[in-house]
C-alpha positions in Angstrom: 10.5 17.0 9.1 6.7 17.5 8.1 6.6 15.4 5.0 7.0 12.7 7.6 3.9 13.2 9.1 1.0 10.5 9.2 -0.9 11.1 5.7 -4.5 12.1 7.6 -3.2 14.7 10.0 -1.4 16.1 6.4 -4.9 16.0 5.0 -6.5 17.2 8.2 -4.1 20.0 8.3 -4.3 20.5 4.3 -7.8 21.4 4.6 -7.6 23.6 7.5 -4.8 25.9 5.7 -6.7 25.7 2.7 -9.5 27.4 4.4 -7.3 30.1 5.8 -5.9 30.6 2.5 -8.7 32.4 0.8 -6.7 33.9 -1.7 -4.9 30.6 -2.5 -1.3 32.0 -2.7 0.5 29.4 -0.4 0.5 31.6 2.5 -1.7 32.4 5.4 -2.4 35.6 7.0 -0.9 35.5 10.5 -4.3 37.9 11.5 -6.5 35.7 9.9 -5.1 32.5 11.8 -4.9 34.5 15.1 -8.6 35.1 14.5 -9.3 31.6 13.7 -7.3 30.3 17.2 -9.9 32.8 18.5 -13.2 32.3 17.3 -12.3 28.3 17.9 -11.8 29.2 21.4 -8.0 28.5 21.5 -6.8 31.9 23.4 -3.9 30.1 24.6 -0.7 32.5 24.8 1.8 29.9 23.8 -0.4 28.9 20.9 -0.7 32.6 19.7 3.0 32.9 20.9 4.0 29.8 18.6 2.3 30.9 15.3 3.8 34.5 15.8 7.1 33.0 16.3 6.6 31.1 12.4 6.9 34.7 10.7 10.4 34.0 9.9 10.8 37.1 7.8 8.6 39.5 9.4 5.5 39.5 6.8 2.7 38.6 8.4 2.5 35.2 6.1 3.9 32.0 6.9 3.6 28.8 4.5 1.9 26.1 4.2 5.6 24.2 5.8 5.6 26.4 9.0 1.9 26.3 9.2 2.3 21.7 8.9 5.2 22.1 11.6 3.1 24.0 13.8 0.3 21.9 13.7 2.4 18.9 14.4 2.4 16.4 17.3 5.7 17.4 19.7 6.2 14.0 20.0 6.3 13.3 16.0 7.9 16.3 15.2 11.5 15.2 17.4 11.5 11.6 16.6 14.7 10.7 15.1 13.0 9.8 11.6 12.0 13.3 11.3 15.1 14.7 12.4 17.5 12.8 10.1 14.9 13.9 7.3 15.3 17.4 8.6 18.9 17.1 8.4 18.6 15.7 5.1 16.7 18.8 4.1 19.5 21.1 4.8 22.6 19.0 4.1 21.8 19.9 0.5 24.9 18.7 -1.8 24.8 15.1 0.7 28.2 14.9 2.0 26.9 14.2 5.6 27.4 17.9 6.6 25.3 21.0 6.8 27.8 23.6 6.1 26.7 27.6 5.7 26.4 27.0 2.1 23.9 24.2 2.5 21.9 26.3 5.1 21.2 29.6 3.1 20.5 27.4 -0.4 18.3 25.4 2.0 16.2 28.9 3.5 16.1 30.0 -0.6 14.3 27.0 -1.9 11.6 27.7 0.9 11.2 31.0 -0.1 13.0 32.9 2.6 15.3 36.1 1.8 18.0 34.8 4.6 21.4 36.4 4.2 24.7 34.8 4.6 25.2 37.6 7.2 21.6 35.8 9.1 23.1 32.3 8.3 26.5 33.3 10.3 24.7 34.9 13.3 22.8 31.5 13.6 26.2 29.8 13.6 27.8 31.9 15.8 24.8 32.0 18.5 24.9 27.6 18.1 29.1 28.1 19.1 29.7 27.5 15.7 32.3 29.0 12.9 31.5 30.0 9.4 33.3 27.4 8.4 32.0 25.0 10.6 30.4 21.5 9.0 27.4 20.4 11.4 26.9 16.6 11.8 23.9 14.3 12.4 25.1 14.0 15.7 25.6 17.5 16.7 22.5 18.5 14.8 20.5 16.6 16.9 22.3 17.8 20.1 21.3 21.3 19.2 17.9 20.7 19.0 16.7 21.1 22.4 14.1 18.5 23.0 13.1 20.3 26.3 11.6 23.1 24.6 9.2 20.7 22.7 7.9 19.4 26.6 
């Protein structure tokens, strides 16, 4: 979804985590970036609400990924380029399916500890079965666009 993004706001955004980044490890402090939203004026709730919410595993750091998504325009972000290329992302072997197996390889390559027993929860709160084999179609159903307005 984010590699899609228009080259300059990647820059833009590049150079703003970059600056954040201070001890160039790939990851950003989520204090630091609070403090940033701060001293830039942006108090907003929902924004500090938003950036806590990217602390998928509860350290405090999110990437350079979640930081791009974040930063994103809403508009951008649920196109239905960006969403096949999300899709594509997690349908890791290519048979047109994201199946458990493709989800949890999917969360590893980005660095997150996700258990199979996290990947089945997530199934199971979508309506879904372990051995459930999402499609395009229903992938994009379960994105809820009405969150993103």
């Amino acid at each position: 979804m984010v590699n899609n993004t228009r080259t300059s706001e990647r820059e833009a955004v590049k150079k703003a985590f970059r600056s954040l980044d201070t001890d160039k490890s790939g990851y950003v402090c989520m204090e630091d970036i609070k403090k940033a939203l701060i001293d830039a004026g942006s108090e907003n709730e929902k924004i500090l609400s938003l950036i806590q919410n990217l602390d998928f595993e509860g350290t405090g750091q999110i990437s350079y990924s979640s930081f791009l998504a974040a930063t994103m325009d809403k508009r951008e972000m649920i196109c239905k380029e960006n969403l096949r290329f999300a899709f594509h992302h997690f349908d890791s072997d290519h048979d047109g399916f994201i199946s458990a197996e493709n989800l949890i390889e999917a969360f590893h390559r980005e660095g997150r500890h996700i258990t199979e027993d996290d990947v089945y929860k997530m199934l199971d709160d979508a309506g879904l079965s372990r051995e459930s084999k999402i499609t395009f179609e229903e992938f994009e159903r379960f994105m809820d666009y009405s969150s993103f307005s």
